[in-house]
N, C-alpha and C positions, 0 to 999 in steps of 0.2 A: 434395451429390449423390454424392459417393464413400465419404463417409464412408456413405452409405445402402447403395452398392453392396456394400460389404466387407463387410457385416451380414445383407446381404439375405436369401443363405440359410438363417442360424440363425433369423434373425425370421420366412421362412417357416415353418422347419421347428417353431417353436414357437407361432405360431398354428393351423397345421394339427391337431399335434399336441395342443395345447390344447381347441380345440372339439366333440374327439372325446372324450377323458378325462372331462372334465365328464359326460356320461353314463356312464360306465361300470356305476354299479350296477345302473340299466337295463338295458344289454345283458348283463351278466351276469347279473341275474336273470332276463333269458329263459332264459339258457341252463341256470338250475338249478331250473328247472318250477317254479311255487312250488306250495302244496300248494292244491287244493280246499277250502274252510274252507266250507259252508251257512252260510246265517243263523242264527246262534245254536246254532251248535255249542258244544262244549266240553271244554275240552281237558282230558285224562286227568289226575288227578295224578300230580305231578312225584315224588312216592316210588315209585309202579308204574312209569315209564317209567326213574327211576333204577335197580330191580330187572333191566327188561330190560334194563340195559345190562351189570350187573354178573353178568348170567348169560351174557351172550356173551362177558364178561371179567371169569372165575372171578378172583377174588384182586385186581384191580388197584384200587387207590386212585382215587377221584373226582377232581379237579386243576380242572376249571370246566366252568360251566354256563350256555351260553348260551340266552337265552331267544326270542329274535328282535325286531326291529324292528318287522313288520308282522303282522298275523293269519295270514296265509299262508305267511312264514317257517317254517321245521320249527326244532325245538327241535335245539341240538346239546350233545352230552355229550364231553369231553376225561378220559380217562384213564390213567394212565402200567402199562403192560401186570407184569406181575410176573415174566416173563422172555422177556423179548423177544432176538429172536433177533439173533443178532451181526451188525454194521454198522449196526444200525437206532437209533435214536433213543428208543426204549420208549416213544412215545408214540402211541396211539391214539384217533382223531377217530369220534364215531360220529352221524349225523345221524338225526333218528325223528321222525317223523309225531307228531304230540304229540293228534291227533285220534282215532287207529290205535292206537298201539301200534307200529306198525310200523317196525322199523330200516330206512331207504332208505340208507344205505350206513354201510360200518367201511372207514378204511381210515388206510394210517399216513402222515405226509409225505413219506416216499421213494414211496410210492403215488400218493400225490396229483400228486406233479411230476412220475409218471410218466403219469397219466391224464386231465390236466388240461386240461378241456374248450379249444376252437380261442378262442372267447371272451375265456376266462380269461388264455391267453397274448398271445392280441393285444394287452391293454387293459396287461398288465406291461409288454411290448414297449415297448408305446407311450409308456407312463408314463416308463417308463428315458430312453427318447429324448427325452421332454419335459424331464425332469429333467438328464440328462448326454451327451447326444446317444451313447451307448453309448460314451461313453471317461471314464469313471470321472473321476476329480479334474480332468482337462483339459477334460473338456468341462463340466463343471461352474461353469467358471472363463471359460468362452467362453462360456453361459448365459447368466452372470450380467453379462460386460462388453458382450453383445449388445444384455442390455435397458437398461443403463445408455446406450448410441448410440440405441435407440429411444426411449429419454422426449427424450433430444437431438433428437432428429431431430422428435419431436411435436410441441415447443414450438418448435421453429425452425418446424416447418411452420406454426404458427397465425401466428407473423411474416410471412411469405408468404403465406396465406391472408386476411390482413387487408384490405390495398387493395382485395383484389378481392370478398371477402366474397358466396362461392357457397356460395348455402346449398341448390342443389335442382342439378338434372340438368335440363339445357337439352334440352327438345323437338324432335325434328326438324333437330338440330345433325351436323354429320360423325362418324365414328366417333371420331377424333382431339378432338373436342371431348368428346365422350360422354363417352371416358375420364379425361382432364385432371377434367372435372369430376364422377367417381365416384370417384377419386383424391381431390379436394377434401373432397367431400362426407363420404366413411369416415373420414376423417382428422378434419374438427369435428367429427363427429356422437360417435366413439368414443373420443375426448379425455380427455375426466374420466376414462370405463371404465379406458382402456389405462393412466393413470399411475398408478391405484389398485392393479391388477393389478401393474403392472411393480415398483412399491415396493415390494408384499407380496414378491411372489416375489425380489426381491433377498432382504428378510427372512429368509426362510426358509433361504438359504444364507447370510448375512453377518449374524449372532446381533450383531455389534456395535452394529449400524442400533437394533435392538429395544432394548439397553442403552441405548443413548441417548437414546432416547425417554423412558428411562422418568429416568433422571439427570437428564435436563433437564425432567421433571415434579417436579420435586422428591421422586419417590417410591423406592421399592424394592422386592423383589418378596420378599416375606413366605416365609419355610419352610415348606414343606408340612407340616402337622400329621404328627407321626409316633406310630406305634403302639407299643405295645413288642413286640419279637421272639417271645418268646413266654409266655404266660401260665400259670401253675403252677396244676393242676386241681387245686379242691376236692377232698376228701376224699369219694369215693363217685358224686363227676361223671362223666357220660358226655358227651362232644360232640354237641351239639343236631344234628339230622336239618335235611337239605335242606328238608323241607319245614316244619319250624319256625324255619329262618334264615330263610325267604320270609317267614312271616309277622312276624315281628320287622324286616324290611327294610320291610315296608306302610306301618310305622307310620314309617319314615324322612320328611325331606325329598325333595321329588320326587314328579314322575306315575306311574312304574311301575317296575319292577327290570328292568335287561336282561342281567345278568352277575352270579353268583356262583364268586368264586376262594377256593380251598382251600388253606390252607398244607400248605406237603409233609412238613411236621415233627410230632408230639404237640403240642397247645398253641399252633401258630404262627395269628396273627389269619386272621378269614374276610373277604375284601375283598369287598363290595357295590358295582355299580356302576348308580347309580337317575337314570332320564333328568328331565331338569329340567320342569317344569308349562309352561315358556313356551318359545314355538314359537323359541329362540336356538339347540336343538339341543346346550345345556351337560349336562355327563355329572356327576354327584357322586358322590365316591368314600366312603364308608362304609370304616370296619375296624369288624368286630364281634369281642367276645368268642368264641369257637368255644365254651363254657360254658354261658355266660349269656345269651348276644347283649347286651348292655349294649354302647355305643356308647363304641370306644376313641379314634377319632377320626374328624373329618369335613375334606374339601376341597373345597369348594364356592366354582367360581369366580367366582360374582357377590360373593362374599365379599373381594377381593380392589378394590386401587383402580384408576381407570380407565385407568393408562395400561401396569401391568401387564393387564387384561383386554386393553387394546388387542390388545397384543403378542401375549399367549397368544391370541387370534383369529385371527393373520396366513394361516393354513390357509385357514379359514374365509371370509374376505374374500377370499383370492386367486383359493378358485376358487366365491364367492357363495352356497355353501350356507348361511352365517349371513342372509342373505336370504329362505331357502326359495328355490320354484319360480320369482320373478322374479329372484332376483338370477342363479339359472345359467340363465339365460334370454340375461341381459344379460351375461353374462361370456361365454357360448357365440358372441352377437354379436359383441361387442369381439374375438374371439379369431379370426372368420372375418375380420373387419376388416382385420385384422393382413396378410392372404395376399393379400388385395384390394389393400392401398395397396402393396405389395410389387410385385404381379405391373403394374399402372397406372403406379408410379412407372418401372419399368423401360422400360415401354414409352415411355411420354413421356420419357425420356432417350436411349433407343435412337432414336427418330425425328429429335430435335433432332439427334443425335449425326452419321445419317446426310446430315440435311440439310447438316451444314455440311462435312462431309466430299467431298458434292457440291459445294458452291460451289468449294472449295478445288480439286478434281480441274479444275473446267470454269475456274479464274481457272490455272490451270498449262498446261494446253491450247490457253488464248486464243480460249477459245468461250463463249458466251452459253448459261445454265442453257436446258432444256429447260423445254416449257408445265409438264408435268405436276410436273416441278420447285420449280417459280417457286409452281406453287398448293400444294405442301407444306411450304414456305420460308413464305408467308404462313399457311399453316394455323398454323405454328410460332406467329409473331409476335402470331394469334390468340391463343394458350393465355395469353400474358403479357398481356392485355387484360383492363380493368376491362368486365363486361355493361355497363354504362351507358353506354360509348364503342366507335362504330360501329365492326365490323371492315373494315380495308382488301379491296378487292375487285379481283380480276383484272380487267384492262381491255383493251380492242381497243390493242396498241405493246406491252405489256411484253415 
């Protein structure tokens, strides 16, 4: 019970927190209108929308090209400016209607974080405070030994839970029962959830967890195929066009292309990055020849053995989008769960606490607990009762 106390707040503060993250791209994508796309529109080619960009940014190098997730995503262009003016970064974000034509904004990352929608900060905010409670390495480390006290506290709780094995919300019971057993109830129902979650998310901060999983699979996690730096152009070569590295990317592995990356150098590989055919949400990374497009290498993570894919998942599982829409369904519950058996647990400690803090005042006194008393002393007594064994009831002498 104290060890719950001393936790209680971060464990609040990190299911609260959690339940709301989980949507994020959601609420952010309200907030950045997505485009009106008709049935069967179509989208402009990608060499005329590259044009408009390079005429609103005479001279600057291409750097990537993102294509969007959804139909209604607008296409975004990244360019590094050819003189960009002092303190800034030279890099330039341009987003455009990919149906239009139309540039819907340029602006540069000191722009951005300076314009950046109420949304957009919230959800960082928030993230930050899920992640390190806004104190960078310390809270990070108070994260992580919070939910390490939570899987304690989960699996001590089905030990308690056991005798009495409340599996529903008793009908027409006191408030004080009510709660005891919505306390109960979050606590088995969101069991598996919470330890699934709470492991990943160690993972994520404590890389040694994942090491060992994978050591004690008897596996190792393979090098990622590497490309060579840079490729020395034919005799008479020009570097293939955006719009013929697309179609050379078609013919890759994968459902569709969502990212093209430009080397900043003459020669340096073109990274493709082609979302996978099965709804796992896995990304494959492609390097292409800038020449030829000839495939200089592939990283493809179903390619890899299981206990490495585990690991590289931990993201994914922790907050259910390897699930799609049920699993952040069920991580979004497990996650209010969290703030429910917190805010339940408190109170059913607080009331025991004050009952016996009465007894103790009225046995110093040398006076007899009062009615109102006596029936929240046996309310008490109730909470620790198996349903199947009748609760003791106030009677005409006590």
């Amino acid at each position: 019970m104290w060890t719950g106390l001393a936790v209680s707040v971060f464990l609040l503060i990190l299911g609260v927190t959690g339940s709301i993250v989980e949507w994020a791209p959601e609420l952010t994508r309200t907030q950045k209108q997505p485009l009106a796309a008709p049935a069967g529109a179509k989208a402009i080619p990608v060499g005329e929308l590259v044009a408009t960009v390079q005429k609103a940014s005479p001279g600057a190098p291409l750097m990537v090209v993102n294509l969007g997730g959804e139909r209604t995503d607008p296409y975004s262009f990244i360019v590094r400016e050819s003189a960009p003016k002092r303190g800034r970064s030279g890099v330039r974000f341009y987003t455009v209607n990919q149906y239009t034509g139309e540039i819907i904004k340029s602006q540069t990352p000191e722009e951005n974080a300076r314009n950046s929608r109420f949304a957009d900060r919230f959800m960082g905010e928030t993230l930050a405070l899920h992640k390190n409670l806004w104190a960078g390495n310390t809270g990070l480390t108070i994260v992580n030994y919070s939910t390490l006290v939570g899987i304690f506290l989960i699996l001590t709780g089905l030990i308690l839970w056991w005798p009495r094995k409340i599996w529903w919300i008793t009908k027409g019971a006191s408030w004080r029962r009510l709660n005891f057993d919505l306390h109960s109830v979050a606590g088995f129902y969101s069991m598996i959830f919470f330890l699934i979650i709470s492991i990943t998310g160690m993972m994520v901060h404590w890389g040694q967890i994942g090491r060992t999983i994978i050591q004690l699979a008897g596996q190792q996690r393979p090098a990622p195929a590497a490309a060579p730096r840079r490729i020395p152009a034919p005799a008479g070569a020009r570097p293939l066009s955006l719009e013929e590295l697309l179609a050379k990317a078609d013919t890759l592995p994968g459902a569709s292309t969502t990212s093209v990356r430009f080397g900043q150098h003459p020669g340096e590989p073109v990274t493709v990055l082609r979302r996978s055919a099965a709804s796992d949400g896995r990304t494959i990374q492609v390097s292409l020849d800038p020449f030829t497009g000839a495939t200089l290498a592939t990283n493809d993570p179903a390619a890899q053995p299981w206990a490495v894919r585990l690991v590289r998942n931990t993201v994914p599982i922790h907050d259910g989008t390897l699930f799609g829409m049920p699993g952040r369904i069920i991580a979004t519950i497990t996650s209010t769960a969290v703030p429910v058996m917190v805010i339940t647990g408190f109170i059913i400690w607080w009331k025991r606490k004050t009952t016996e803090w009465k007894r103790r005042w009225a046995k110093h006194r040398g006076r007899p607990l009062a009615v109102k008393d006596l029936e929240e002393e046996l309310e008490t007594k109730r909470e620790g009762l198996d349903r199947a064994v009748r609760s003791p009831e106030l009677v005409a002498g006590d």
